[in-house]
C-alpha positions in Angstrom: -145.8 168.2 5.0 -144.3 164.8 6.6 -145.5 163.1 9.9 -143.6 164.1 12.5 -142.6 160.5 12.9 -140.4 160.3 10.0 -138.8 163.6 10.0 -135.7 161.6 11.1 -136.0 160.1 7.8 -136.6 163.0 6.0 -133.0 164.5 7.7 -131.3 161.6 6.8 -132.1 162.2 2.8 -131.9 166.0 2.9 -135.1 167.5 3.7 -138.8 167.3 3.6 -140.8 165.7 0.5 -142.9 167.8 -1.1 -143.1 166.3 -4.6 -143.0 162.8 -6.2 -139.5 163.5 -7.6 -138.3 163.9 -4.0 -139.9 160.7 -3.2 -138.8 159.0 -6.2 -135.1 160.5 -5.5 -135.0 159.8 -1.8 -136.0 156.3 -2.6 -132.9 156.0 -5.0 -130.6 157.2 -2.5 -131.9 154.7 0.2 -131.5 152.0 -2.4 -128.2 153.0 -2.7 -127.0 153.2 0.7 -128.8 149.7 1.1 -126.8 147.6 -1.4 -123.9 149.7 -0.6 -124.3 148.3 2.7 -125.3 144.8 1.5 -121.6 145.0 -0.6 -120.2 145.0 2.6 -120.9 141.5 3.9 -121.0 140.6 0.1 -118.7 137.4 -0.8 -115.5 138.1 -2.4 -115.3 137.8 -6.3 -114.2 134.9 -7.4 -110.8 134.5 -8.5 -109.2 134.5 -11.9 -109.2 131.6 -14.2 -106.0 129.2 -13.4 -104.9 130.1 -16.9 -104.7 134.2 -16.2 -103.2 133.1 -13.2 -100.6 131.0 -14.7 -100.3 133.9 -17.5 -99.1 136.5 -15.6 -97.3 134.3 -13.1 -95.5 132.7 -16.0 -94.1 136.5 -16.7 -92.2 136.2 -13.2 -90.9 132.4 -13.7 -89.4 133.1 -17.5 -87.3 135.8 -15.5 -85.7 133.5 -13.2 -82.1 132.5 -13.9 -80.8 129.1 -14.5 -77.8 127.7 -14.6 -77.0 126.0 -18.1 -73.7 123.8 -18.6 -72.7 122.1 -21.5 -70.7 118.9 -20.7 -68.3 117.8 -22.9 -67.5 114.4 -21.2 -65.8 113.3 -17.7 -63.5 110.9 -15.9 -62.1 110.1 -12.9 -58.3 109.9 -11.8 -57.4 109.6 -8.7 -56.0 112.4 -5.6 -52.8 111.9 -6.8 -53.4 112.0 -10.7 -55.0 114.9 -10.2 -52.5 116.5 -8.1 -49.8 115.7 -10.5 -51.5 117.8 -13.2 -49.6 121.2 -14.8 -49.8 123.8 -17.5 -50.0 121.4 -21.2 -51.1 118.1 -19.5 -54.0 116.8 -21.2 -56.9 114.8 -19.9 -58.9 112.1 -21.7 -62.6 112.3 -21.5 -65.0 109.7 -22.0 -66.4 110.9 -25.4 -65.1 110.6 -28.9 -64.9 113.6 -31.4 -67.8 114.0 -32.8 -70.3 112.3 -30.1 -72.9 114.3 -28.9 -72.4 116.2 -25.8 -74.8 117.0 -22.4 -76.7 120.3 -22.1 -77.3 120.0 -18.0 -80.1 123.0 -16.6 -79.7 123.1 -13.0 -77.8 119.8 -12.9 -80.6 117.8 -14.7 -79.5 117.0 -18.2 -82.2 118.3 -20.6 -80.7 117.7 -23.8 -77.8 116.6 -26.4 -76.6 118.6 -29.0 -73.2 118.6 -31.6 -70.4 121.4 -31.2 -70.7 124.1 -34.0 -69.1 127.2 -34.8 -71.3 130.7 -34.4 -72.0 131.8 -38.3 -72.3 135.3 -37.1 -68.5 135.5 -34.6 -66.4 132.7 -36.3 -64.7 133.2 -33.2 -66.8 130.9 -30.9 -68.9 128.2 -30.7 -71.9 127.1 -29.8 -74.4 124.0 -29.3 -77.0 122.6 -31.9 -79.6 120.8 -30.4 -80.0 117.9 -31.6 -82.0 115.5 -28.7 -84.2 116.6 -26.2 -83.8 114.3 -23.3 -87.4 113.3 -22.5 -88.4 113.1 -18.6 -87.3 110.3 -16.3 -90.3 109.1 -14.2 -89.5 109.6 -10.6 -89.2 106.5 -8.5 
């Protein structure tokens, strides 16, 4: 029988010891409430790799919409010009037939590419890349 002294103990594990096994298992479970303990003030893990990080964060940006234009050319003309315009005028633009034209991404021009017809729906047409306009240092 236990000292009277640790019978608090004793309660706290589930009984009296009476073997080595009881010992041995009483032990275990006071190891375990220990680091269970210690896991509480424990640092936090540390966190993923940048890379994992950019891997599943990079799922959430490729869903983001942008705005894509394809610029066939501009000019200017003034109020008036502008104002005189009706159904069958026409309007020159600064590019010749055949020249490449602006693929703008958010109003940043990304690239240059030639007109083409879609093989697969004759009935519109596309872009073909044909420059990818590299990036502008910023001043």
């Amino acid at each position: 029988m236990m000292p009277q002294a640790q019978a608090p103990f004793a309660d706290m594990l589930g009984g009296e010891f009476g073997e080595a096994e009881d010992l041995d298992s009483a032990m275990a479970a006071l190891q375990g409430a220990m680091s269970a303990e210690d896991n509480q003030f424990a640092p936090p893990p540390p966190p993923p790799p940048l890379g994992a990080t950019a891997a599943r964060s990079g799922n959430v940006i490729m869903n983001i919409p942008v705005e894509v234009q394809i610029v066939l050319g501009s000019t200017e003309m003034s109020v008036s010009e502008l104002m005189a315009l009706g159904k069958g005028s026409t309007v020159a633009l600064d590019r010749r037939i055949g020249e490449p034209v602006d693929v703008m991404v958010n109003g940043r021009h990304v690239a240059r590419g030639e007109i083409t017809v879609l093989d697969h729906d004759p009935s519109r047409f596309g872009i073909r890349l044909t420059e990818i306009v590299s990036a502008q240092p910023s001043a």
